[in-house]
C-alpha positions as CSV (number, residue, x, y, z in Angstrom):
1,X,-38.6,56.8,37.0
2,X,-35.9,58.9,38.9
3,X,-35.0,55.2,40.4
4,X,-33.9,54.0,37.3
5,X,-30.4,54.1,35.6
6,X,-30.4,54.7,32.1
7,X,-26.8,53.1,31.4
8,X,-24.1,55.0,29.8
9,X,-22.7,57.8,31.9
10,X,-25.4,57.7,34.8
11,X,-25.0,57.9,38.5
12,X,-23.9,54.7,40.1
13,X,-27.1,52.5,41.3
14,X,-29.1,53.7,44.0
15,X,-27.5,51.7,47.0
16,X,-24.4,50.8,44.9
17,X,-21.9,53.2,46.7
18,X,-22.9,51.8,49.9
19,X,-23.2,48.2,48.7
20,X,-19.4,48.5,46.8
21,X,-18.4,50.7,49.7
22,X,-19.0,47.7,52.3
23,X,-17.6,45.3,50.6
24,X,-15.6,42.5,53.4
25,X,-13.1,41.5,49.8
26,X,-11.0,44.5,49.3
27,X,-9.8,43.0,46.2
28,X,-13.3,43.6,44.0
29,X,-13.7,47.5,44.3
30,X,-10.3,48.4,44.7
31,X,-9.4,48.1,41.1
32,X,-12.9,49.6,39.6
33,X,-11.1,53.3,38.2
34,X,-8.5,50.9,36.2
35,X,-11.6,48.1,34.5
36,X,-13.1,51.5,33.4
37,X,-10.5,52.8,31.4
38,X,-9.2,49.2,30.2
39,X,-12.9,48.3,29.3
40,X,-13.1,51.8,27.5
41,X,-10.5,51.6,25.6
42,X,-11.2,48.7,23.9
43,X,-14.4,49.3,21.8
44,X,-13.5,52.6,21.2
45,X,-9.9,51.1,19.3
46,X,-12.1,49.3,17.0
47,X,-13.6,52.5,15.1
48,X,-16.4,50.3,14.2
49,X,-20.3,51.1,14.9
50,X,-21.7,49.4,17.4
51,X,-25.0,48.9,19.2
52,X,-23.9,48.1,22.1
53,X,-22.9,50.9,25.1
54,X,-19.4,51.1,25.9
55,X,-20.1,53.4,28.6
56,X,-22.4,50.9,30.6
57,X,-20.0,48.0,29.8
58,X,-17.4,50.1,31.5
59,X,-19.5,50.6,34.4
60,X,-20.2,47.5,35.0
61,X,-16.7,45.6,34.5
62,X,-16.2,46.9,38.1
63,X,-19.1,44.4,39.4
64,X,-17.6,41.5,37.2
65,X,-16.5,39.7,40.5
66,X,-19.6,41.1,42.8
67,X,-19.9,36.7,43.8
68,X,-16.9,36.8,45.1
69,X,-19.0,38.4,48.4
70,X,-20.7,35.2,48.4
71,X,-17.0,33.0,48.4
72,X,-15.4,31.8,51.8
73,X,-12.8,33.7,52.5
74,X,-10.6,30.8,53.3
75,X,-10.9,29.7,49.3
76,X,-10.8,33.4,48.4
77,X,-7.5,34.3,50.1
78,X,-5.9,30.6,50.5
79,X,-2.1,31.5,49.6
80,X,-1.6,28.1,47.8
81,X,-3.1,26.0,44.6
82,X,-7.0,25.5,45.0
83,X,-7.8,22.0,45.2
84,X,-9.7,20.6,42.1
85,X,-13.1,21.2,44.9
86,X,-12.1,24.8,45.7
87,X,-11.5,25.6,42.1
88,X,-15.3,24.1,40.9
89,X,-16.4,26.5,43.7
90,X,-14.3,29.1,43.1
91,X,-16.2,29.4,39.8
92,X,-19.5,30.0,41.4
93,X,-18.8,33.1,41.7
94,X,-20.2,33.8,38.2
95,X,-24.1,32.3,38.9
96,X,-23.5,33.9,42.6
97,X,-23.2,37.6,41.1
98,X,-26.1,37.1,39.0
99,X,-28.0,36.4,42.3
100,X,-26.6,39.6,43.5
101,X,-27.6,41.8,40.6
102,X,-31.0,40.0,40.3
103,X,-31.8,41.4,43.7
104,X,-31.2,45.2,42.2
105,X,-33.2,44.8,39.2
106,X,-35.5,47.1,40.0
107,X,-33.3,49.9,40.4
108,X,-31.9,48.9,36.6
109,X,-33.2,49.5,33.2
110,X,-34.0,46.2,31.2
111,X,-30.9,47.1,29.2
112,X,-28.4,47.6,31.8
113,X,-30.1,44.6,34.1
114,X,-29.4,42.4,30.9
115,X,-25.9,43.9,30.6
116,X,-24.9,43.1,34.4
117,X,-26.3,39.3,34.1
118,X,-23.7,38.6,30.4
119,X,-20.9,40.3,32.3
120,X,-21.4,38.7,35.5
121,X,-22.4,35.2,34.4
122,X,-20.0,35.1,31.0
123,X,-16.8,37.0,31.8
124,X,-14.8,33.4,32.4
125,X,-16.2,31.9,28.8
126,X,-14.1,31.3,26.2
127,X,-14.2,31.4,22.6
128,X,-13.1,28.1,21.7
129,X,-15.9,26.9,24.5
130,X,-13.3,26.0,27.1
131,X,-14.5,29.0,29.5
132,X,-17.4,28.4,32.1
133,X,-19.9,28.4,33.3
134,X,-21.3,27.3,30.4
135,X,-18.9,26.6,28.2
136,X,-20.4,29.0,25.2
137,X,-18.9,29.2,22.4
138,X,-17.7,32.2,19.7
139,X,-20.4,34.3,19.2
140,X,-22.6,33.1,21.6
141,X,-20.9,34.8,24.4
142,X,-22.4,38.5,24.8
143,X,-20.1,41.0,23.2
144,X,-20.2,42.8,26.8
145,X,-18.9,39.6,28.2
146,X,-16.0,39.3,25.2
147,X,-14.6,42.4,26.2
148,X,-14.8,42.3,30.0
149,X,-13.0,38.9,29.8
150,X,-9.8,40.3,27.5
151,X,-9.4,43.2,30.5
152,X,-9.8,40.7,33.1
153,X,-7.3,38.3,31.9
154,X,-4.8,41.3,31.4
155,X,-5.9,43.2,34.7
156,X,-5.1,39.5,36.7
157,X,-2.1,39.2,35.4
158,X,-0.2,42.5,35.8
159,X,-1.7,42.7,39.5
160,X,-0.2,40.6,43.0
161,X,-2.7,38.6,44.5
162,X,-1.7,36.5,47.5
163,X,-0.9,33.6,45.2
164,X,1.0,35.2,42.8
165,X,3.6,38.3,41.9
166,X,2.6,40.8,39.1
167,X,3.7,40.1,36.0
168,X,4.7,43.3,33.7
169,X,2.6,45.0,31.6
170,X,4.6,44.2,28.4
171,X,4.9,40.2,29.9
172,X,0.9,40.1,29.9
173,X,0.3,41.8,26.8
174,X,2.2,38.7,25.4
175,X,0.5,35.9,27.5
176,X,-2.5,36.8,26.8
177,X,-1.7,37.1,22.8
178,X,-0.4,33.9,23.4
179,X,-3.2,32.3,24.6
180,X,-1.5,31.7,28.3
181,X,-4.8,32.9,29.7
182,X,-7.6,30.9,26.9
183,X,-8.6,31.6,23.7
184,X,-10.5,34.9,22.8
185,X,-12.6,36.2,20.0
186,X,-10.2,37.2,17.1
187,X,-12.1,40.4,16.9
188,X,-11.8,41.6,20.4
189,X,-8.3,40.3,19.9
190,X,-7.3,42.6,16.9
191,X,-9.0,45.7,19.5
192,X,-6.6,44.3,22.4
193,X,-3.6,45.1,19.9
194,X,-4.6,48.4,18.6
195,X,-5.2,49.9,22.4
196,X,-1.9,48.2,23.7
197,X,-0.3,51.5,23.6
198,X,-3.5,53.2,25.6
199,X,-3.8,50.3,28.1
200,X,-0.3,50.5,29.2
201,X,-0.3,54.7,30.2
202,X,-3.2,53.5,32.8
203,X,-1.9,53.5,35.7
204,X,1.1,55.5,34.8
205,X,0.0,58.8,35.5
206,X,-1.1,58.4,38.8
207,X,1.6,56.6,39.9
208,X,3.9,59.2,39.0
209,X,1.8,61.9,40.4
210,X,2.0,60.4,43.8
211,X,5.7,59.6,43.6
């Protein structure tokens, strides 16, 4: 079926340029070229065989946030501490992106469907169970969703958001070792080390292309 995508190294979604492309929270597509390469470089440092596809993981770290559309922009943007209300709704976003990607199953493989639901819905668990929405624990959260959560953690920290300044590169690295950011899967954890050195060029080279 030509309106399927098979996963790893496909063209985006049918509809996805134009649904990323419209998006009214600049924040969510803006940083899609940089989850790519932080979500690839991951797996690949484990030089271990896998089942999963690194490729469609990859892809799909970009749509991580895709609830967020469905957030009030006066919680989403609100320059101050979220009250303990805003923060319970803030996290909504993760059932709210499965809605989202629900609605384009049909244009997704079963594979890649299931993919987009652990990434969307598991991204904020955390191994020690303390993560929502569902408060998994270890192994029960998706690989997919292991890895997207170490990037995102990282990514959120070395970038400015209107609550916040950016922390440096070398600062994160640390906090997130340090559990400043929750607990994560030793495994994923030992990967995180070995691709320090990879995950810290990104960025680099187009910044200094454009200097």
């Amino acid at each position: 079926d030509g309106n399927l995508i098979p996963g790893a190294g496909a063209a985006p979604m049918p509809g996805m340029d134009l649904l990323m492309g419209n998006m009214p929270k600049p924040e969510i597509p803006a940083d899609a070229v940089y989850y790519y390469q932080y979500c690839t470089a991951i797996p690949i440092a484990t030089l271990l065989a896998q089942t999963w596809d690194v490729e469609a993981i990859a892809e799909l770290a970009s749509l991580r946030d895709i609830g967020k559309l469905l957030i009030s922009d006066h919680v989403l943007f609100k320059p101050a501490k979220l009250t303990k209300e805003e923060r319970e709704y803030m996290k909504s976003h993760t059932t709210k992106g499965c809605e989202i990607m629900k609605m384009m199953k049909n244009v997704q493989t079963p594979e890649y469907f299931k993919k987009s639901i652990e990434i969307c819905r598991y991204h904020h668990e955390r191994y020690d169970g303390r993560g929502y929405p569902e408060g998994l624990k270890g192994d029960e959260i998706p690989i997919a969703a292991q890895i997207v959560s170490v990037v995102d953690a990282y990514h959120a920290l070395i970038s400015e958001r209107v609550y916040k300044r950016a922390y440096s590169k070398e600062d994160a690295y640390y906090m997130v070792l340090g559990g400043e950011c929750g607990i994560f899967s030793p495994k994923v954890m030992e990967c995180f080390r070995m691709s320090r050195k990879e995950m810290e060029t990104i960025g680099t080279v187009e910044c200094a292309e454009t200097a």
